[in-house]
N, CA and C of each residue as an Amber inpcrd file, in Angstrom:
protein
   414
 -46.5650000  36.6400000-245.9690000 -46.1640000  37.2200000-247.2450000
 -46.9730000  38.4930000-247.4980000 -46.4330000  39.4940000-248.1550000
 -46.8050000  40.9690000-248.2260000 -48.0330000  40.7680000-249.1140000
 -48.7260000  41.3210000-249.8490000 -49.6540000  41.1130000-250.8280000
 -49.6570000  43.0430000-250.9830000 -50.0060000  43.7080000-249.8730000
 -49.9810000  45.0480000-250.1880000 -49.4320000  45.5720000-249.2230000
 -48.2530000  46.5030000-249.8100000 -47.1950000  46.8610000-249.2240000
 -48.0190000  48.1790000-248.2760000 -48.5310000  48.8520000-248.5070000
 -49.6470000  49.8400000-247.7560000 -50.7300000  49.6560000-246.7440000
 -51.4250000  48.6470000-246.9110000 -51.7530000  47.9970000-246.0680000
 -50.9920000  47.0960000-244.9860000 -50.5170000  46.5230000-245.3480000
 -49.4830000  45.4800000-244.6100000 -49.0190000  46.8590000-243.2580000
 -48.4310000  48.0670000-244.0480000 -47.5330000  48.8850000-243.0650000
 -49.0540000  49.3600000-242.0250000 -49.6930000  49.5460000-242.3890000
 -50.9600000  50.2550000-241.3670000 -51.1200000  49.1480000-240.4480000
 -51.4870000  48.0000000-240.6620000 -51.9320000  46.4270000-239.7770000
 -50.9260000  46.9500000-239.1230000 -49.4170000  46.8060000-239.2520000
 -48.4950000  46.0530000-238.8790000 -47.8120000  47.5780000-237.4410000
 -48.5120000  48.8290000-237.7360000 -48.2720000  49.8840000-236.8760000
 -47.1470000  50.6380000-237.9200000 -46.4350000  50.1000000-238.6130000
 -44.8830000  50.1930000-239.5200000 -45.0890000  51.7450000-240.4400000
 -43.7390000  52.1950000-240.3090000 -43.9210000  53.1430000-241.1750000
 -42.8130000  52.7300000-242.4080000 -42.8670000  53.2400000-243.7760000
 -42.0630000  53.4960000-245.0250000 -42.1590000  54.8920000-245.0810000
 -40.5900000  54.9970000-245.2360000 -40.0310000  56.4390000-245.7180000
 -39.4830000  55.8730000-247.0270000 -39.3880000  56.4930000-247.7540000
 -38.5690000  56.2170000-248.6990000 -38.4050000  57.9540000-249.2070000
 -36.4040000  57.6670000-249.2280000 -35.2640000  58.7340000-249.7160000
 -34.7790000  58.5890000-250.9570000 -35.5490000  59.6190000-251.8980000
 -34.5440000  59.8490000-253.4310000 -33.2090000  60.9230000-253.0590000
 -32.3940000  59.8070000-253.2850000 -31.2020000  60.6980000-252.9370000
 -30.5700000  61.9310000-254.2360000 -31.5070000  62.0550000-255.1320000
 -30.8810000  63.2980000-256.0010000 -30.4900000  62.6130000-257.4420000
 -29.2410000  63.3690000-257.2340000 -28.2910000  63.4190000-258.5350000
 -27.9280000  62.1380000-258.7200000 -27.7530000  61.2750000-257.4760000
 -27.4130000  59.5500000-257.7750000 -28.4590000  58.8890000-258.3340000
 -29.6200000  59.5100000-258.0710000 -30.9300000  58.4960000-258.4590000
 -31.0390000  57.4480000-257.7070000 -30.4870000  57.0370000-256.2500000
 -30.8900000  55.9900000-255.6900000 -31.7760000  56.0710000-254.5170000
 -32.5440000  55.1000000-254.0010000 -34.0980000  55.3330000-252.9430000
 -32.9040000  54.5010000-251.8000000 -33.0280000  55.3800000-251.0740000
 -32.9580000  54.5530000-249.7370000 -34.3380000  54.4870000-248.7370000
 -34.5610000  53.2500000-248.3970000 -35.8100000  52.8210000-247.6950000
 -35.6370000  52.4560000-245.9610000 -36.8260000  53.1920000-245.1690000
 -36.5370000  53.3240000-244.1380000 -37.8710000  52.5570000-243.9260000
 -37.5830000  51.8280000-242.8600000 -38.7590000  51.2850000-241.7930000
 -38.6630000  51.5810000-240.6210000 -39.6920000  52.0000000-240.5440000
 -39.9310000  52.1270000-238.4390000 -40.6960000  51.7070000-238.1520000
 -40.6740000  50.7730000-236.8530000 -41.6680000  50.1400000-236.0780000
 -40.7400000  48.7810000-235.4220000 -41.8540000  48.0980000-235.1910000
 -41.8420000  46.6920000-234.3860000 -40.3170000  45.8090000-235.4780000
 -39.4040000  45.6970000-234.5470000 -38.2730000  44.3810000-234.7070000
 -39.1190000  43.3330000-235.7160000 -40.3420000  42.7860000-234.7540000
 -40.9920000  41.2280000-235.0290000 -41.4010000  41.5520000-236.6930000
 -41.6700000  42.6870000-237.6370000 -42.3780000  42.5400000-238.6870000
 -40.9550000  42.8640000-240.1740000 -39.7190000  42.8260000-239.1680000
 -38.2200000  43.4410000-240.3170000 -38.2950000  42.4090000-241.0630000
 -38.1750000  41.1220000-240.7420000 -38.4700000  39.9020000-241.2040000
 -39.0330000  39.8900000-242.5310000 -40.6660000  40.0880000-242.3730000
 -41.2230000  40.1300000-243.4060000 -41.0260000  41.5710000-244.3530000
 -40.8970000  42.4400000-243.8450000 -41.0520000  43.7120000-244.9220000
 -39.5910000  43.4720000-245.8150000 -37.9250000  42.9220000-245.3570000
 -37.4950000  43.0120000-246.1880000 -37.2970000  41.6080000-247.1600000
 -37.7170000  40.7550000-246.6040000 -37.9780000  39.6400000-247.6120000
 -39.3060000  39.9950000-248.5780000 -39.9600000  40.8360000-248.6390000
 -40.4920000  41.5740000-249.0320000 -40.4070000  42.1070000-250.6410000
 -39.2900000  43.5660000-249.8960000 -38.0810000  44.2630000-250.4590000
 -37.3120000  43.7590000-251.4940000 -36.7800000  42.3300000-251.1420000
 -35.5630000  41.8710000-251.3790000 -35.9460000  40.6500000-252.6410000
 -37.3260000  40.1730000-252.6370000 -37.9240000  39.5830000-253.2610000
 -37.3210000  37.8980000-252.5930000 -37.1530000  37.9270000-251.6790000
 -36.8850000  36.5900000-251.0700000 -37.9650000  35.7800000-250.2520000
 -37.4300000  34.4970000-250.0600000 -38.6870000  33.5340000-249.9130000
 -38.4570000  33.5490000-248.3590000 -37.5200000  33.9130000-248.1270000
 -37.8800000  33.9720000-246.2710000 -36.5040000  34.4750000-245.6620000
 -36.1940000  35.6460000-245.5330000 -35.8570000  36.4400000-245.1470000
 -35.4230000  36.4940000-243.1610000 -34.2280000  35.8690000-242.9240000
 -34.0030000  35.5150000-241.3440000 -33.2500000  36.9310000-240.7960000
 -33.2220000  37.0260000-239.5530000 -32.2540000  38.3760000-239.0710000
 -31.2210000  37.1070000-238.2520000 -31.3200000  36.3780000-237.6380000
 -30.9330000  35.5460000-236.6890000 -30.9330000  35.9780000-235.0030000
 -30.5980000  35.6920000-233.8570000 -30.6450000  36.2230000-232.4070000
 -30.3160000  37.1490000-232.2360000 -29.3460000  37.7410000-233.3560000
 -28.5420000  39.1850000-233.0040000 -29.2430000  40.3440000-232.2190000
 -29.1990000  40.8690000-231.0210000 -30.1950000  42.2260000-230.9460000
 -29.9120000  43.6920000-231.4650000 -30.5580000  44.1870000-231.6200000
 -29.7460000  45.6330000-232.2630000 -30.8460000  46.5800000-232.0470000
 -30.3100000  48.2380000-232.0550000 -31.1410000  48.8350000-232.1170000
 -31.3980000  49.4550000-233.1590000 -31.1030000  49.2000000-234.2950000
 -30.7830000  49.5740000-235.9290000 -30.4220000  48.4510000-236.7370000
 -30.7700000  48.6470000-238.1280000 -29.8700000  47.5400000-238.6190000
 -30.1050000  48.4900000-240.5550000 -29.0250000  47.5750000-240.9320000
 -28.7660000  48.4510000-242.4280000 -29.0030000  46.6240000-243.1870000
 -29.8400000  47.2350000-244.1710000 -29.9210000  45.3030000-245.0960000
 -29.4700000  46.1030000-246.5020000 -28.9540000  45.3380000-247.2470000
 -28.5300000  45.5920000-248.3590000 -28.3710000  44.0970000-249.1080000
 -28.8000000  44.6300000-250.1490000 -28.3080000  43.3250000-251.4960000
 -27.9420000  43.9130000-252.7070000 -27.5480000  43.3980000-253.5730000
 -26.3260000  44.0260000-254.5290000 -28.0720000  43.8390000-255.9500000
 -27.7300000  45.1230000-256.1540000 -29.2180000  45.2830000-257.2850000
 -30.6810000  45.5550000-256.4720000 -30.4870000  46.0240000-255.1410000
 -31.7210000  46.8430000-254.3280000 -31.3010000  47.8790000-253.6780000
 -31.9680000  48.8450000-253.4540000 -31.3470000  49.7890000-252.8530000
 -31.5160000  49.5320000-251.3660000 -30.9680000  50.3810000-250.5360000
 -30.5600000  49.6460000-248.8250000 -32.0730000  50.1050000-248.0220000
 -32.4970000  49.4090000-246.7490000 -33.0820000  49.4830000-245.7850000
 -32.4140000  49.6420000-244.8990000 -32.9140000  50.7810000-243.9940000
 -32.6210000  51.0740000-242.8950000 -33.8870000  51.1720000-241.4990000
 -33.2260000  50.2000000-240.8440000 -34.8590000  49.9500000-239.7760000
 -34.2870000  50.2020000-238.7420000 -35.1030000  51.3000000-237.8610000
 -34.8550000  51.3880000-236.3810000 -36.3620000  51.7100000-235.7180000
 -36.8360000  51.1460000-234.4010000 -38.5070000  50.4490000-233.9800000
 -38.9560000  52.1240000-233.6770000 -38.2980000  53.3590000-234.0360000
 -39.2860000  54.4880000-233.8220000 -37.9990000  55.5940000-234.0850000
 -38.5100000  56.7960000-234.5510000 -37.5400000  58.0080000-234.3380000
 -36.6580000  57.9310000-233.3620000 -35.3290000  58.5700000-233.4080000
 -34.3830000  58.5530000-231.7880000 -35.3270000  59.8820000-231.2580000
 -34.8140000  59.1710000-229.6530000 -35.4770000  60.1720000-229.1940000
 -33.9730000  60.6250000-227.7270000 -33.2740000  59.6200000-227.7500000
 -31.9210000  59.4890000-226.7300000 -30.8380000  59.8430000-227.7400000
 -29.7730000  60.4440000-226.9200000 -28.3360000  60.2820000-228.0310000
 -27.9250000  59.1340000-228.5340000 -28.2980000  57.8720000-227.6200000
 -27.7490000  56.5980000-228.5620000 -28.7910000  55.8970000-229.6500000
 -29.4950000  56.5150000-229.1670000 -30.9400000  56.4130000-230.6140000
 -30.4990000  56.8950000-231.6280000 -29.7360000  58.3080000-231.4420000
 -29.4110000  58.9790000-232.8670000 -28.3610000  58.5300000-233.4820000
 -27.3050000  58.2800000-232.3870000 -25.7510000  57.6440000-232.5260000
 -26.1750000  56.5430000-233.7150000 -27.0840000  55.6480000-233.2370000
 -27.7130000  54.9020000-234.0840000 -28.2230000  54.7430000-235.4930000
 -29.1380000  55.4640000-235.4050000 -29.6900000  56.2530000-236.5690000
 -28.5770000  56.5450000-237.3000000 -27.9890000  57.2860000-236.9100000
 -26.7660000  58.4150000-237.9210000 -25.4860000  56.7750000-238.5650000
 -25.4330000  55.9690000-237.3090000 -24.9600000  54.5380000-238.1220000
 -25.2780000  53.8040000-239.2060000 -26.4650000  53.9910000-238.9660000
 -27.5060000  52.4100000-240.0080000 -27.3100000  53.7640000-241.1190000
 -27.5950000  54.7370000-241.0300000 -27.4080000  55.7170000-242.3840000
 -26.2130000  55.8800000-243.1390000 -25.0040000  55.4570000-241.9480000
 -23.3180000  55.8020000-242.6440000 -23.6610000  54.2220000-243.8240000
 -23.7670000  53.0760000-242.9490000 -23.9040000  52.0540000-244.0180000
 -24.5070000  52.3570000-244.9390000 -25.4350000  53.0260000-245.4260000
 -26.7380000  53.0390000-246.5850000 -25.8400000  53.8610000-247.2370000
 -25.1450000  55.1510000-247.0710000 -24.4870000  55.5980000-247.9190000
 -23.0670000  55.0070000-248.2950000 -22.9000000  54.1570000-247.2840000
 -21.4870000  54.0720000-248.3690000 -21.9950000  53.0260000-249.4970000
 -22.7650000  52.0910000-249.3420000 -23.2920000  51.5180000-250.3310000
 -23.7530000  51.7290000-251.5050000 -24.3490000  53.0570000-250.9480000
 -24.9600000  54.0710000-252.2730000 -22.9570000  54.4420000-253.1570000
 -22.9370000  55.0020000-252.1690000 -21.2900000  55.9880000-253.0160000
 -20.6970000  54.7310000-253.6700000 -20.8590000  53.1480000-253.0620000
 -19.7140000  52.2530000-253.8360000 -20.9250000  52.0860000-255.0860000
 -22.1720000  51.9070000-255.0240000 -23.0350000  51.4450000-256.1990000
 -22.5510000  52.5930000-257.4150000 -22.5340000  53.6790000-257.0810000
 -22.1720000  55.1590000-258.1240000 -20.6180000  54.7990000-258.3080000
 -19.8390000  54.2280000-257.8640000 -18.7700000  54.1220000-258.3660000
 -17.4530000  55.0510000-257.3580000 -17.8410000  55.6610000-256.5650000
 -17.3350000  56.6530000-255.7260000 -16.5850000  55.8510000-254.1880000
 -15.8740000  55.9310000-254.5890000 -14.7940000  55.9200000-253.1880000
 -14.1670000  56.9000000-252.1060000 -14.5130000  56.4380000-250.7450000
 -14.8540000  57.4570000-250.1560000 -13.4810000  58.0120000-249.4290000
 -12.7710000  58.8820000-249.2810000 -11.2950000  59.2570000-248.7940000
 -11.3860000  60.5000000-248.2690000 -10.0220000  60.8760000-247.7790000
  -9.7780000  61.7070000-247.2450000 -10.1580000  62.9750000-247.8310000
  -9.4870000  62.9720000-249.1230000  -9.6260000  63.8800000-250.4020000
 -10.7680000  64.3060000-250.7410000 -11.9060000  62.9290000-250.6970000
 -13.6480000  64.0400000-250.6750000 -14.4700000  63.2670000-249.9400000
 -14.3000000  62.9740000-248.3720000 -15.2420000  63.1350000-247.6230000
 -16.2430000  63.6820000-247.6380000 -16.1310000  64.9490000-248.4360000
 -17.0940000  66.1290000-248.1700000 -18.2820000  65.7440000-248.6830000
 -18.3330000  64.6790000-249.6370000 -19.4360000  63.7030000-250.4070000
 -20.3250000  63.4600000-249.3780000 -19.4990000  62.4710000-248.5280000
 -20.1570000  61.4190000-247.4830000 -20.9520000  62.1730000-246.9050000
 -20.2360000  63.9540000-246.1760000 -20.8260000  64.4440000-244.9960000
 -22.0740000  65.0650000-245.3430000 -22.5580000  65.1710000-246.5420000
 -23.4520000  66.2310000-246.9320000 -24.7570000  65.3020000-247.1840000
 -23.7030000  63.6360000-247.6890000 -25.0820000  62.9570000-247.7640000
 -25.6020000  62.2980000-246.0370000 -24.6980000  62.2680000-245.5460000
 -25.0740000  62.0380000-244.1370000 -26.3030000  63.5710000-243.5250000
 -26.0740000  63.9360000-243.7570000 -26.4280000  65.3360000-243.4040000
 -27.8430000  65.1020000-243.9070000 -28.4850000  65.1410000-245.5050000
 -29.0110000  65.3390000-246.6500000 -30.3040000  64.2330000-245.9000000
 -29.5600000  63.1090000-245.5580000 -30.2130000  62.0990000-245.6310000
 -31.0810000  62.0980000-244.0350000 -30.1680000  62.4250000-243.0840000
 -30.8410000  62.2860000-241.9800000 -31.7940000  63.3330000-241.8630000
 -31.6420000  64.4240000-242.0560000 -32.7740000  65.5470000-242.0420000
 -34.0310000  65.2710000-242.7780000 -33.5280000  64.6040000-244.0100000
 -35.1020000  64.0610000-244.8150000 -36.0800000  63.2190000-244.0500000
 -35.1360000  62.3080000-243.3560000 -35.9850000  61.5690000-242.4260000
 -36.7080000  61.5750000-241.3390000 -35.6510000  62.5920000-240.6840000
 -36.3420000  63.6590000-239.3560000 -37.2510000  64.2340000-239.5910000
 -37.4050000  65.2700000-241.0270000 -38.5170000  66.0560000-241.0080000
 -39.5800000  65.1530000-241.0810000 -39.5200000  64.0700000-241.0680000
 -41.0590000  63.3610000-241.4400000 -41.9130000  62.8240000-240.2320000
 -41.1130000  63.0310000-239.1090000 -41.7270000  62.7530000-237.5930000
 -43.2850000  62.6150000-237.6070000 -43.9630000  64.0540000-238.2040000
 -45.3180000  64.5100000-237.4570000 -46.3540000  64.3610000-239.3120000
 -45.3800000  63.7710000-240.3990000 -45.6520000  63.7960000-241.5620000
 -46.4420000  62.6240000-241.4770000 -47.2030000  62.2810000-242.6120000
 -47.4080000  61.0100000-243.4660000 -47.2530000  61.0100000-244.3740000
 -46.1570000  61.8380000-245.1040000 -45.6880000  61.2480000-246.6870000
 -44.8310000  60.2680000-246.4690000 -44.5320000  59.5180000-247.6240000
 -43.3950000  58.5100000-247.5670000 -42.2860000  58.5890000-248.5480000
 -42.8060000  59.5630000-249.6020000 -42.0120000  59.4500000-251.0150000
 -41.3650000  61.0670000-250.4230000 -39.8910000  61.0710000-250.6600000
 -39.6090000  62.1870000-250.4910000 -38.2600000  62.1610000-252.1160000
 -38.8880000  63.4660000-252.6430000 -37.5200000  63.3980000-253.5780000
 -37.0860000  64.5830000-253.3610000 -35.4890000  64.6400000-253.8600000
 -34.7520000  65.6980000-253.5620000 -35.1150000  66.4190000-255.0060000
């Protein structure tokens, strides 16, 4: 069980990003590091008493619950195209979640929403490679 969310991430090797996405006002939360510690950081998050992924393997994963804003965990920056392929996935989930929480449905008609937050969002995260901030607001 977490006790300090700052500490916990240093022990554990783990990084927190956390994305203010703007004008929506919503945080999307990123973890990087070790698979073995997703477990605990989003039962964590999520305020749950034990928090399972099950056997599934993945190289990304998007968690969401209805009244938290989304996690997105992948075990280090991409550094391959299917790292990013990746990345740029677990991020399409976080936003559409965000756009359905705001009320926004996503279509043909204004994609242009989606692409800018796809865009918006992955660059915030990239720039933080060689960083140690975690709070980034737009």
């Amino acid at each position: 069980m977490i006790k300090n969310l700052k500490r916990w991430l240093k022990e554990n090797n783990m990084r927190e990003i956390t994305v203010n996405m703007g004008m929506m006002d919503y945080d999307i939360n990123f973890l990087i590091g070790s698979v073995k510690n997703v477990e605990e950081y989003v039962s964590y998050k999520f305020e749950y008493d034990k928090f399972e992924l099950g056997k599934h393997q993945a190289y990304g994963w998007h968690f969401y619950l209805e009244d938290y804003c989304s996690i997105v965990w992948v075990p280090h920056f991409p550094r391959t195209p299917r790292e990013y392929g990746t990345f740029f996935h677990e991020i399409s989930h976080a936003i559409i979640r965000m756009m359905d929480w705001a009320g926004v449905t996503i279509n043909i008609e204004n994609d242009e929403v989606f692409c800018h937050a796809l865009r918006h969002l992955g660059q915030k995260v990239l720039e933080q490679r060689k960083s140690k901030k975690v709070q980034i607001d737009v």
